[in-house]
MIMINU-239928 format. One record per residue (C-alpha): z, y, x; residue in three letters. Coordinates in steps of 0.02 Angstrom, whole numbers, padded with zeros to 5 digits, always signed. Each point is the difference from the previous one (the first is absolute). Layout:
<rs>
ZYXALA;...
</rs>
This chain:
<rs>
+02023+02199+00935UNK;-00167+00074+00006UNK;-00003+00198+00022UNK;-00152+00101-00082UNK;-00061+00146+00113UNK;-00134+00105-00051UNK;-00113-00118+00070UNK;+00067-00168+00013UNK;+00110-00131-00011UNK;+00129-00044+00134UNK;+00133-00105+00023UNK;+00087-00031+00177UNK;+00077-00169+00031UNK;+00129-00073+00129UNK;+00020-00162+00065UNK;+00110-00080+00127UNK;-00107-00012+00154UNK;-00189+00045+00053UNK;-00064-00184-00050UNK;+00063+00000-00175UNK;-00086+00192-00021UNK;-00169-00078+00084UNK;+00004-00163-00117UNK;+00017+00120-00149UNK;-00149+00097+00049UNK;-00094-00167+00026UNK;+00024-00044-00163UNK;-00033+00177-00077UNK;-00171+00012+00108UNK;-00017-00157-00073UNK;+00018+00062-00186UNK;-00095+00159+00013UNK;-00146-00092+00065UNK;+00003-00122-00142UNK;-00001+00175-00119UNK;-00123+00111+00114UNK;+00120+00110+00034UNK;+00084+00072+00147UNK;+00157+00099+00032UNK;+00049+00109+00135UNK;+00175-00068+00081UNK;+00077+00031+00153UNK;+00114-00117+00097UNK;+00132+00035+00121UNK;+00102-00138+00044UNK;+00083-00062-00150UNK;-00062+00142-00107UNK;-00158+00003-00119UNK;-00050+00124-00081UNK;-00149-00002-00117UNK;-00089+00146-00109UNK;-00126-00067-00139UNK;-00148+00103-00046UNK;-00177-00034-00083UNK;-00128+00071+00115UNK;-00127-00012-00097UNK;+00065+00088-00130UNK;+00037+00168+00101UNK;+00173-00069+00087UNK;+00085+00005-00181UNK;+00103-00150-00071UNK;-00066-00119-00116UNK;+00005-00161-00056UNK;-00056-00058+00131UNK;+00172+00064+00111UNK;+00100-00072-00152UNK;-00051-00152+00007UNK;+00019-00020+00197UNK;+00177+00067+00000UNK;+00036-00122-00121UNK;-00065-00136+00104UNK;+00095+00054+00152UNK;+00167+00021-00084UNK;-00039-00176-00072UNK;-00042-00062+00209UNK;+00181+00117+00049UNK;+00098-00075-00138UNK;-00054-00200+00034UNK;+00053+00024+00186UNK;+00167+00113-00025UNK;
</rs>
């Protein structure tokens, strides 16, 4: 479940070793290029982490960050 901060979106995910984790973030990088948008993640082994903010807009959440979280949940969700 995404988490609101005062700035963004974030959602950490887990997966069961380091390739599943980097085949997710292919296909998120994948995603947010398609939509012009790109998140800030982290990965440490079989963690990702991933905060979602509009830069453009002064680091705030918008549509934008909606609309990607709802695409990766939909990428997490096909492959879990």
């Amino acid at each position: 479940m995404w988490e609101q901060t005062s700035s963004a979106l974030y959602r950490k995910f887990t997966f069961k070793d380091f390739s599943e984790a980097f085949a997710f973030m292919t296909s998120v990088a994948l995603a947010a290029e398609k939509m012009d948008h790109h998140p800030k993640w982290t990965n440490v082994w079989n963690t990702v982490e991933i905060w979602l903010s509009t830069h453009d807009a002064g680091n705030t959440v918008t549509d934008k960050d909606n609309k990607l979280a709802e695409t990766i949940d939909r990428i997490f969700n096909a492959n879990n």
